[in-house]
C-alpha positions as CSV (number, residue, x, y, z in Angstrom):
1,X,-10.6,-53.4,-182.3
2,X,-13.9,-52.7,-184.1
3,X,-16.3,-50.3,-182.2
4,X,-18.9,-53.4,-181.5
5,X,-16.0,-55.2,-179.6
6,X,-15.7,-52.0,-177.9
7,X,-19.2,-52.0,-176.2
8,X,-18.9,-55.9,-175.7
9,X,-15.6,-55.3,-173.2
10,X,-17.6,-52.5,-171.8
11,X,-20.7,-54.5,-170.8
12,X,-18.7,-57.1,-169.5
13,X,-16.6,-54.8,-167.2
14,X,-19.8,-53.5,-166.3
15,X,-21.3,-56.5,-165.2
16,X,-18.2,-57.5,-163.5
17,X,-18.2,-54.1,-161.4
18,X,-22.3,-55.0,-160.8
19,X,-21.0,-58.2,-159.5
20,X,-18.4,-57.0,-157.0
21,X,-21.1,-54.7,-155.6
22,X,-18.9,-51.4,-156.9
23,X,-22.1,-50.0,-159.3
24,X,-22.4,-46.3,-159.1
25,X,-24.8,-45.4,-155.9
26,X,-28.3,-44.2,-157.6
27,X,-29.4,-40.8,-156.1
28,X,-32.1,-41.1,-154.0
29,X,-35.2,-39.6,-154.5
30,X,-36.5,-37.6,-151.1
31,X,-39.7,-39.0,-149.7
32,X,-42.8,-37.4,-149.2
33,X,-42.2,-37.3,-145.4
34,X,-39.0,-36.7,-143.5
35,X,-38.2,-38.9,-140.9
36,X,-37.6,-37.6,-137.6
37,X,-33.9,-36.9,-136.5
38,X,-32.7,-40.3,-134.3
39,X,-32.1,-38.4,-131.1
40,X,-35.4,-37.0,-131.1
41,X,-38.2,-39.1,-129.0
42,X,-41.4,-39.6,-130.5
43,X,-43.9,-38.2,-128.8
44,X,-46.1,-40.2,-126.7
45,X,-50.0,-40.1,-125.6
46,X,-50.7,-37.9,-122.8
47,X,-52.9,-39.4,-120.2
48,X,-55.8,-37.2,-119.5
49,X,-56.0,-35.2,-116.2
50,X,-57.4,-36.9,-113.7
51,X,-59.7,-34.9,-111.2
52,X,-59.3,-34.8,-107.9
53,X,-62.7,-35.8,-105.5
54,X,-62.7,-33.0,-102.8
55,X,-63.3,-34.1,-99.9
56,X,-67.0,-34.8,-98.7
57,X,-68.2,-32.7,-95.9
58,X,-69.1,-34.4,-93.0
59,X,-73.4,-34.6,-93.2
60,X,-75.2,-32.1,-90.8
61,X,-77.8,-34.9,-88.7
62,X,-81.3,-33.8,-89.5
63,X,-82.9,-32.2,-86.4
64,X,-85.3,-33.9,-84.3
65,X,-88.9,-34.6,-85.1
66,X,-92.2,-34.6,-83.6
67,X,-95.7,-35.2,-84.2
68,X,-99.1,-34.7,-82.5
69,X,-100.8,-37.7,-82.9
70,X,-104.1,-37.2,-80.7
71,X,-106.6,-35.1,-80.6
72,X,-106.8,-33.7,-83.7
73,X,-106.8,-30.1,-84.4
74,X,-110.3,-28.1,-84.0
75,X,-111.2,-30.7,-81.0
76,X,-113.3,-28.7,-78.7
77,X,-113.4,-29.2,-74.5
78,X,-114.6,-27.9,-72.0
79,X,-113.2,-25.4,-69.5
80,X,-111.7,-27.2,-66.7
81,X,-111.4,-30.6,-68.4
82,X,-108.6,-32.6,-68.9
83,X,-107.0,-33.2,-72.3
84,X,-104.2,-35.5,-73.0
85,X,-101.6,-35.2,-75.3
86,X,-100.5,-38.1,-77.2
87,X,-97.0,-36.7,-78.8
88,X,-94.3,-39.1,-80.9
89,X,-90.9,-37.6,-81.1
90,X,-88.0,-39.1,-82.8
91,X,-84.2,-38.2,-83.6
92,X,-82.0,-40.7,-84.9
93,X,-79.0,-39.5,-82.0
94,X,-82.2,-39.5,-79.5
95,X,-84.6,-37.0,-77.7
96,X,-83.9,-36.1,-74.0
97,X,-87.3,-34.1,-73.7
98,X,-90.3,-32.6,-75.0
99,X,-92.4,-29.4,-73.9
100,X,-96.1,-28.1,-74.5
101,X,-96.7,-24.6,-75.2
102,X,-100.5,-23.2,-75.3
103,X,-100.4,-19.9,-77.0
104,X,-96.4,-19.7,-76.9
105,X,-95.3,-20.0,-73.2
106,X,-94.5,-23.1,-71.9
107,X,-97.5,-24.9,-70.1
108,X,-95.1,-28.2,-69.2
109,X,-92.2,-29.9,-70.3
110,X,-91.0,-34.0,-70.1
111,X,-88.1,-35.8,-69.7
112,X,-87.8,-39.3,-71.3
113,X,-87.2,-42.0,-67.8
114,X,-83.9,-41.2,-66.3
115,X,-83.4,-38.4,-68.9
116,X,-82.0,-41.1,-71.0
117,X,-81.6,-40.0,-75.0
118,X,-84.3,-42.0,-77.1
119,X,-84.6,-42.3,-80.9
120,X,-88.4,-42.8,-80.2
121,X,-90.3,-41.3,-77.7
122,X,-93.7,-41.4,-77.2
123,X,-95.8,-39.4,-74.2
124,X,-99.1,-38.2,-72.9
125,X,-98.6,-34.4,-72.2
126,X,-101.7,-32.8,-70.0
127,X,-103.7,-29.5,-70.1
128,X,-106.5,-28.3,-68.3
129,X,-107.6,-25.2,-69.7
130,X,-109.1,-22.5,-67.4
131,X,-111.2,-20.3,-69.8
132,X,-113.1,-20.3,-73.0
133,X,-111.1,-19.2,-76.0
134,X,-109.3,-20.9,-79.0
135,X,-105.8,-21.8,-78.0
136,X,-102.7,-23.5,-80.2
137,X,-100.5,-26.0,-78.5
138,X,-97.4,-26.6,-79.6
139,X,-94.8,-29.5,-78.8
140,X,-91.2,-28.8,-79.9
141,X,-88.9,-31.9,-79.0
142,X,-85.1,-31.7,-77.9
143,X,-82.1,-33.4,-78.3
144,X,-79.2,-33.1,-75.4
145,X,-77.3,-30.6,-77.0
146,X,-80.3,-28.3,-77.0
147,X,-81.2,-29.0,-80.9
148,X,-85.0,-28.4,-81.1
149,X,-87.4,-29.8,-83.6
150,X,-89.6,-28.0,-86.0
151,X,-93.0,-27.4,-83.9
152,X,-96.4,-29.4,-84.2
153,X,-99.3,-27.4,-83.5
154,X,-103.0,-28.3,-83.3
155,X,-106.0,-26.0,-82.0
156,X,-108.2,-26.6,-79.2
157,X,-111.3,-24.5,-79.0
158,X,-112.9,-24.8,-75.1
159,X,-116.5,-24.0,-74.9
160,X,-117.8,-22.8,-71.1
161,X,-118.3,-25.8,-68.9
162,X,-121.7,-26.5,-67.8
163,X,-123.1,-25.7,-64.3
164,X,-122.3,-28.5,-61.9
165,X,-120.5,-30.6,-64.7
166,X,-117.4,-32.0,-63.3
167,X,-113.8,-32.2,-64.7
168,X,-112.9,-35.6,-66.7
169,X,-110.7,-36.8,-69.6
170,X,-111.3,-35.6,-73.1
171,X,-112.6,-38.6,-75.0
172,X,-110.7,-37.4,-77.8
173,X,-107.4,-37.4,-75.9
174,X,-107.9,-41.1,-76.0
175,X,-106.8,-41.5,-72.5
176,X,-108.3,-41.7,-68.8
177,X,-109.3,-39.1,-67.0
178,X,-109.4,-37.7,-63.7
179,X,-111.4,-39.0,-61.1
180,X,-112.9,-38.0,-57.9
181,X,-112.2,-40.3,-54.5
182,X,-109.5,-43.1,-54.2
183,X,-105.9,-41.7,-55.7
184,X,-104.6,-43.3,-59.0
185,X,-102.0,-42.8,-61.4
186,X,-101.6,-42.6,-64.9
187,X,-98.1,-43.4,-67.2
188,X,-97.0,-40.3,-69.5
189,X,-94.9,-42.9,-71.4
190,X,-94.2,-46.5,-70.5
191,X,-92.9,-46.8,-67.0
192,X,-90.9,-49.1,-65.0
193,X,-92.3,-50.6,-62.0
194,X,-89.9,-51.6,-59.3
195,X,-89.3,-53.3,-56.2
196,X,-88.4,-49.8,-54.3
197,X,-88.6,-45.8,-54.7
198,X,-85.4,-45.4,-56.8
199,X,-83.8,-46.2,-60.3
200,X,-81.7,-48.3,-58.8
201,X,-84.2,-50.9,-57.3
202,X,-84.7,-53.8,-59.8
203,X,-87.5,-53.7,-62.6
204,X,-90.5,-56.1,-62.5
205,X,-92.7,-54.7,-64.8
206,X,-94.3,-51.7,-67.0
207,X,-97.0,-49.7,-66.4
208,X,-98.0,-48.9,-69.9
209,X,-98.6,-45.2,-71.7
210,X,-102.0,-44.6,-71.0
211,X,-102.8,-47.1,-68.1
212,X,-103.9,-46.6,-65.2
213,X,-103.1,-48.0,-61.9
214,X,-104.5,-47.6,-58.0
215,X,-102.2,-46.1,-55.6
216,X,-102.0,-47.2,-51.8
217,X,-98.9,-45.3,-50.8
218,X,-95.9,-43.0,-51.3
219,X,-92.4,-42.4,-49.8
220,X,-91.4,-39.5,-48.1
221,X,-91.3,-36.6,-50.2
222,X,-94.1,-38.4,-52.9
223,X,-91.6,-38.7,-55.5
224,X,-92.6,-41.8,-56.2
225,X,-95.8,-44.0,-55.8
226,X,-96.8,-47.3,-54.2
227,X,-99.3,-48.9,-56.7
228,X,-101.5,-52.2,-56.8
229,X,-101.3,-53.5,-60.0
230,X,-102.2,-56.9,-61.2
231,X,-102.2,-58.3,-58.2
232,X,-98.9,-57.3,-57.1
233,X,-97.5,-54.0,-55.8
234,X,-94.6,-52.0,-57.0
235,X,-92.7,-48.7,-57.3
236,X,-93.5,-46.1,-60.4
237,X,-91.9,-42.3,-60.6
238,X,-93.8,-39.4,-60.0
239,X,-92.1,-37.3,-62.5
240,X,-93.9,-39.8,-65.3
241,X,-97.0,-40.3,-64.2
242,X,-100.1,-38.0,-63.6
243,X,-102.3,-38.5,-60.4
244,X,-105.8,-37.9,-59.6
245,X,-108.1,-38.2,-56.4
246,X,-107.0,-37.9,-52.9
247,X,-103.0,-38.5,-53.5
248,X,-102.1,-36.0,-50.7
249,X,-102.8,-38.3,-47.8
250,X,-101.7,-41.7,-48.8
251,X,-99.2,-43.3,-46.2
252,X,-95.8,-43.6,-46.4
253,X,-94.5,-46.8,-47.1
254,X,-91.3,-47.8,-46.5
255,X,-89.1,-49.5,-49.0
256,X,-86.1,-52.5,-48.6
257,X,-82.7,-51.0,-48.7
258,X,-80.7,-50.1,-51.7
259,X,-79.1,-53.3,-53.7
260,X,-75.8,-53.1,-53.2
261,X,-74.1,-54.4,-56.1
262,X,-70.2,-56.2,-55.9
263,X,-67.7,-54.5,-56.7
264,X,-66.2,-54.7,-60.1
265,X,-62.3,-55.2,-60.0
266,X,-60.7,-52.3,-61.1
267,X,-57.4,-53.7,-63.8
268,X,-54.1,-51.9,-63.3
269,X,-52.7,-50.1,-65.9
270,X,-49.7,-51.6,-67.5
271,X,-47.8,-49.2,-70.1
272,X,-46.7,-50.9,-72.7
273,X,-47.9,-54.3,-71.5
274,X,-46.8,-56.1,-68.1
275,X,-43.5,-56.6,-66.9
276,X,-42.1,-58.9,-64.9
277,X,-40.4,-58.5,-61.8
278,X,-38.5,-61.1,-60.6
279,X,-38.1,-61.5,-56.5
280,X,-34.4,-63.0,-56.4
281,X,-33.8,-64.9,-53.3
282,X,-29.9,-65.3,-53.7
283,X,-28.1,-68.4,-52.2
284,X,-24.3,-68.7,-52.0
285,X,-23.2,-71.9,-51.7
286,X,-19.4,-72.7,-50.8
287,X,-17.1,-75.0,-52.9
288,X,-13.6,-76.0,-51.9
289,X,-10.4,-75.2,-54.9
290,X,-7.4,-76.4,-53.2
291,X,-4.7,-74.3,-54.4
292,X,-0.8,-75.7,-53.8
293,X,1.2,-73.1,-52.0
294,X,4.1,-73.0,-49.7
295,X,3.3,-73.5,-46.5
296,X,0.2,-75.6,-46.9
297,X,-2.8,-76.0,-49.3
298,X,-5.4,-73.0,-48.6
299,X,-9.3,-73.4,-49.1
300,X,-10.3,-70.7,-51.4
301,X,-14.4,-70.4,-51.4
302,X,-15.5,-69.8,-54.8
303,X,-19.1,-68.3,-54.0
304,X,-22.0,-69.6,-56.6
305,X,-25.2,-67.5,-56.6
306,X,-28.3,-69.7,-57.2
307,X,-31.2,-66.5,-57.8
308,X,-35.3,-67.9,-57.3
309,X,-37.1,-65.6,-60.2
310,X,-40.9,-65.2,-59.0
311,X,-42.7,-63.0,-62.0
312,X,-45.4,-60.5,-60.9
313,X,-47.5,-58.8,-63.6
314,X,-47.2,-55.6,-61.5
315,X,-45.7,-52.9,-63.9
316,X,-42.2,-51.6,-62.9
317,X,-39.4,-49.1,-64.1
318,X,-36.3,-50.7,-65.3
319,X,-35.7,-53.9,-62.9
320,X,-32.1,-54.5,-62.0
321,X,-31.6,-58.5,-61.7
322,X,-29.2,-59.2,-58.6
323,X,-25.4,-59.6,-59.4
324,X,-23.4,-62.2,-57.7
325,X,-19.8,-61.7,-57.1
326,X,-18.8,-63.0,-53.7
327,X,-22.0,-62.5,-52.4
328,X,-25.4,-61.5,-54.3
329,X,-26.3,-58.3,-53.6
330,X,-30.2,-57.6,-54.0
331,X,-31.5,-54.1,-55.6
332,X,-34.7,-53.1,-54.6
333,X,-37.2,-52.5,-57.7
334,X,-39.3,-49.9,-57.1
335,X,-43.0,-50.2,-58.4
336,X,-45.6,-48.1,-59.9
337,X,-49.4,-49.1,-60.5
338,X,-50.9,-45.8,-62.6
339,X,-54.5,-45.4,-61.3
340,X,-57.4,-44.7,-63.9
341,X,-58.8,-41.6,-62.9
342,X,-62.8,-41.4,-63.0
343,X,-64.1,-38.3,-64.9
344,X,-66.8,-36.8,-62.6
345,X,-70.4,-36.0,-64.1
346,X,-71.7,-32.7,-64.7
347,X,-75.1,-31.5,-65.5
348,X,-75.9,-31.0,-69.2
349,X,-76.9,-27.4,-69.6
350,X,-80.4,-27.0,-70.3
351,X,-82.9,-24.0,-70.7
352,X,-83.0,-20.8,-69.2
353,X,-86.2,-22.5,-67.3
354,X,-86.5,-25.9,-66.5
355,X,-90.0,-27.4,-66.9
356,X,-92.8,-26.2,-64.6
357,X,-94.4,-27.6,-61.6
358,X,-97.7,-28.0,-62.7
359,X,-99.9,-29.0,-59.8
360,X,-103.8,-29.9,-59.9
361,X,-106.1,-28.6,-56.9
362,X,-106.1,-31.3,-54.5
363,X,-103.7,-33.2,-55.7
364,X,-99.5,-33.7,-56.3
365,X,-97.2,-33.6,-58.9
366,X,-93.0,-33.4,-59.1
367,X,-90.6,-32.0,-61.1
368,X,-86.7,-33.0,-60.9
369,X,-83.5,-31.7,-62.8
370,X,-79.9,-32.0,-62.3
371,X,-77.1,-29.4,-61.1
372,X,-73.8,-29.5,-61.0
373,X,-70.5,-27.7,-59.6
374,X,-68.0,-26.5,-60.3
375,X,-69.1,-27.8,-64.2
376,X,-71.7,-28.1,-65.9
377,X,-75.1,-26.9,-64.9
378,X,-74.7,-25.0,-62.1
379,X,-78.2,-23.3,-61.3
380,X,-82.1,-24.1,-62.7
381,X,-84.9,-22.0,-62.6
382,X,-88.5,-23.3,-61.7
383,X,-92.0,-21.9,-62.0
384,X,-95.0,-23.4,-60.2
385,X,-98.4,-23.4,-60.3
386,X,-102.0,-24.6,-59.4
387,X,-104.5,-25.4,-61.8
388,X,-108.4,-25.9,-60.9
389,X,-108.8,-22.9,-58.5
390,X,-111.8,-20.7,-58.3
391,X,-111.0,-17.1,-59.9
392,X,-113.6,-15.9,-56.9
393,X,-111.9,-17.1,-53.1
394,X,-115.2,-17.5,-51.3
395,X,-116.3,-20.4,-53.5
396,X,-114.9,-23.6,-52.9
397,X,-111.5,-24.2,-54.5
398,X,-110.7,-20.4,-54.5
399,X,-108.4,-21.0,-51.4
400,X,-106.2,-24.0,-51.2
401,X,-102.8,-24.9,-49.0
402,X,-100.0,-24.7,-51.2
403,X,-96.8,-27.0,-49.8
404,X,-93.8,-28.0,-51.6
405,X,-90.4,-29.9,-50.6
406,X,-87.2,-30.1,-51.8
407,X,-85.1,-33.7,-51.7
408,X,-81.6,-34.3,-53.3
409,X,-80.1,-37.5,-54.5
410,X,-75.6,-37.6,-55.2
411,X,-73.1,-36.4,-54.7
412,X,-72.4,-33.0,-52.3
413,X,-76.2,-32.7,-51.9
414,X,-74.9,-30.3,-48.8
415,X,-74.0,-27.9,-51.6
416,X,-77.2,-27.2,-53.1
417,X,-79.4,-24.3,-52.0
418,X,-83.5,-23.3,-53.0
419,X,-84.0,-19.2,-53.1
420,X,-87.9,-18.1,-53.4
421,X,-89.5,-15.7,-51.7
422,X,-86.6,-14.0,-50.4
423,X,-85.3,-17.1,-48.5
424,X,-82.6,-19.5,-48.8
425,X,-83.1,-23.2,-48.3
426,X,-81.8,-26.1,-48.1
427,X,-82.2,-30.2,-49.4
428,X,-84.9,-31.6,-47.4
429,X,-86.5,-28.7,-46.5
430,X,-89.8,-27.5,-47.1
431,X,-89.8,-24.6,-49.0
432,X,-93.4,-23.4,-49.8
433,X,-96.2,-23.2,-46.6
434,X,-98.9,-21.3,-47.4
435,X,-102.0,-20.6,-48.1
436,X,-103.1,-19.4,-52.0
437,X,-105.8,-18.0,-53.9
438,X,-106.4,-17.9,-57.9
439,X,-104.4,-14.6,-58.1
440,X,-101.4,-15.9,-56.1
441,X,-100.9,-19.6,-56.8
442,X,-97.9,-19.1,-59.3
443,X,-94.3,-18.5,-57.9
444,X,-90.4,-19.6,-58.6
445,X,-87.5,-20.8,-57.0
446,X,-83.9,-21.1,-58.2
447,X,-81.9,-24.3,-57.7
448,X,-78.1,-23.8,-57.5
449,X,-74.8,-26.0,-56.7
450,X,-72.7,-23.2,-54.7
451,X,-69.7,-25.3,-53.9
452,X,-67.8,-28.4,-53.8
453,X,-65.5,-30.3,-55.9
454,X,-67.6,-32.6,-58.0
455,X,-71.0,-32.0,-57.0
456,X,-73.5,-33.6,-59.1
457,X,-77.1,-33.8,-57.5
458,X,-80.5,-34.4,-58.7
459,X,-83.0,-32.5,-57.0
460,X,-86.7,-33.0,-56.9
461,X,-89.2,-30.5,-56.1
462,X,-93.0,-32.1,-55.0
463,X,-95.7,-29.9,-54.5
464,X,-99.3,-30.5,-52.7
465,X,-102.3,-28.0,-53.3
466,X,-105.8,-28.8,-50.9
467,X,-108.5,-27.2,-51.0
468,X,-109.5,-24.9,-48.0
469,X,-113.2,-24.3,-47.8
């Protein structure tokens, strides 16, 4: 065969091994990039960290504030008049008091009514200086845990006051002032006026901050005054109000009795809900089987139990329901009604002392305060004094009787003693008989709870100062 036959068979084998897919395998040619081994995952995104919030501290409240609304600072008196406060505090948990210093020590210090927190409380504080001189006053307010505000300060300058010129209100107090003759009364803050000489006579009205009011009588220890006002007559506190004229011998009047108020149903406690205990009254009733034996048919009772449920919704322990088997035998259940025990007050602490008895010449004035045994507040301190007395005792006003009572209102009121002057005393009693002169008319008692098991009494000490010419 010729050589060009010879590449023709060849081709055609060729493309017959093409065909039956048996062509040599082509080398391959390595790619640029190597593929990853099959077993090996690919690598997927990472999320980023995620930060974790620390936890937010619980927010400190802001102490209380107060502010000195009237007079403004640089307001000049005279020696011996009266100047009225007007003072605005406010906390947003609520201010239990506020208290006036002139110079740094404490001149007075007020309660809100029923010493009841208040997010705003607004108040007349007095002060009558003595002596010419520039003095700062300072209120600081108070929450009940003792948390005091920042201080607001003004300065009073009090020039000599002339010959014969007699005591009145500041004008720039912006409040009335203190007159001579019939006894009156003005509010410290807005004041309840009720139906009888306690806080727990009803309301009928207010006697505004600022307002004044005539007063025709007091009850026994002068806690509190009768006044006319608007044509009617009611009850206001002593504690919140400031008198002026002849207070100190105004009648007693005598009030209604308490309100007694109905007792409020007291719910048992139920653990876990109520359960019913049923009161099974088990009747066995008789029913004839005749059974055939030898020597006669014999009545065999088959005894039936019929049990009367009657649920109570009084809690018990595991109630056995009766079991009938000949005759129904009754378990008693016993019972057991949990009483809620009521947690007894205490006194809030307060400060080392409580505010002062301030007490004009010739006129009356209260303090009060809590104490408590054996928790809480067990002892307050008190100081007293006169203002208006003559510096010289043979003018008029340098003498004056000096008499103050102690009352009690609670619980254990036996419990609670009055030291001053040596002497222990008792609720009730009067503690202070004597006569004063300008070097002598201050003083202090301590008020303490000695005994008992949940004493919790408010005292309330009321002192008078007259004049002895």
């Amino acid at each position: 065969m010729s050589s060009s036959g010879l590449r023709r068979l060849f081709v055609v084998l060729f493309l017959v091994l093409v065909a039956c897919g048996q062509a040599p395998a082509a080398t391959p040619t390595p790619e640029a990039t190597t593929a990853a081994p099959a077993d090996t995952p690919a690598p997927t995104a990472t999320d980023e960290p995620t930060a974790t919030a620390e936890p937010s501290a619980t927010a400190t409240p802001a102490p209380p504030e107060v502010v000195i609304e009237e007079p403004p600072s640089n307001t000049t008196v005279a020696a011996g008049e009266e100047l009225f406060l007007r003072v605005r505090a406010s906390d947003e948990i609520g201010v239990i008091r506020v208290d006036l210093f002139v110079d740094g020590a404490l001149a007075r210090g007020d309660y809100t009514p029923e010493e009841t927190p208040q997010k705003q409380f607004t108040l007349l504080q007095r002060w009558v200086p003595e002596e010419p001189g520039s003095f700062t006053l300072r209120a600081v307010a108070y929450r009940e845990d003792s948390t005091a505000s920042a201080p607001a300060s003004i300065v009073v300058n009090v020039e000599e006051a002339e010959a014969g010129a007699a005591g009145g209100a500041s004008s720039g107090a912006g409040a009335p002032g203190t007159g001579q003759g019939a006894c009156t009364v003005i509010a410290s803050t807005d004041l309840n006026i009720r139906t009888g000489p306690n806080v727990a006579y009803e309301a009928t009205g207010v006697l505004a901050m600022g307002e004044r009011a005539a007063v025709s009588g007091r009850n026994g220890d002068s806690s509190w005054w009768y006044i006319d006002y608007r044509g009617s007559n009611g009850w206001v506190a002593g504690s919140h109000s400031y008198q002026s004229g002849a207070c100190a011998g105004l009648p007693v009047v005598e009030a209604g009795p308490l309100p007694t108020r109905a007792a409020t149903p007291t719910p048992s406690i139920t653990p876990g809900g109520p359960t019913l205990t049923p009161s099974a009254t088990p009747t066995a009733t008789g029913t004839a089987t005749p059974s055939v034996t030898p020597g006669g048919p014999t009545l065999t009772p088959s005894a039936t139990a019929t049990a009367t449920h009657t649920p109570t919704a009084s809690p018990t322990t595991n109630a056995i329901l009766p079991t009938a088997t000949g005759m129904a035998t009754t378990t008693p259940t016993p019972t057991f009604t949990p009483t809620a025990t009521q947690a007894v007050p205490t006194a809030p602490p307060d400060a080392n002392f409580n505010s002062p008895l301030i007490i004009p010449l010739d006129s009356t004035a209260s303090v009060t305060d809590f104490v408590s045994f054996p928790g809480g507040d067990t002892t307050d301190r008190m100081r007293w004094d006169i203002t208006g007395m003559n510096p010289n005792p043979a003018l008029s006003g340098g003498r004056a009787r000096l008499i103050i009572s102690a009352s009690c209102f609670g619980t254990g009121t036996q419990n609670v003693q009055f030291e001053t002057g040596g002497q222990t005393f008792s609720c009730g009693q009067t503690i202070v008989d004597r006569e004063v002169t300008f070097d002598s008319r201050t003083g202090q008692v301590t008020i303490s709870a000695v005994g008992g098991e949940g004493t919790y009494v408010q005292w309330v000490l009321t002192g008078t100062a007259t004049r002895v010419d």
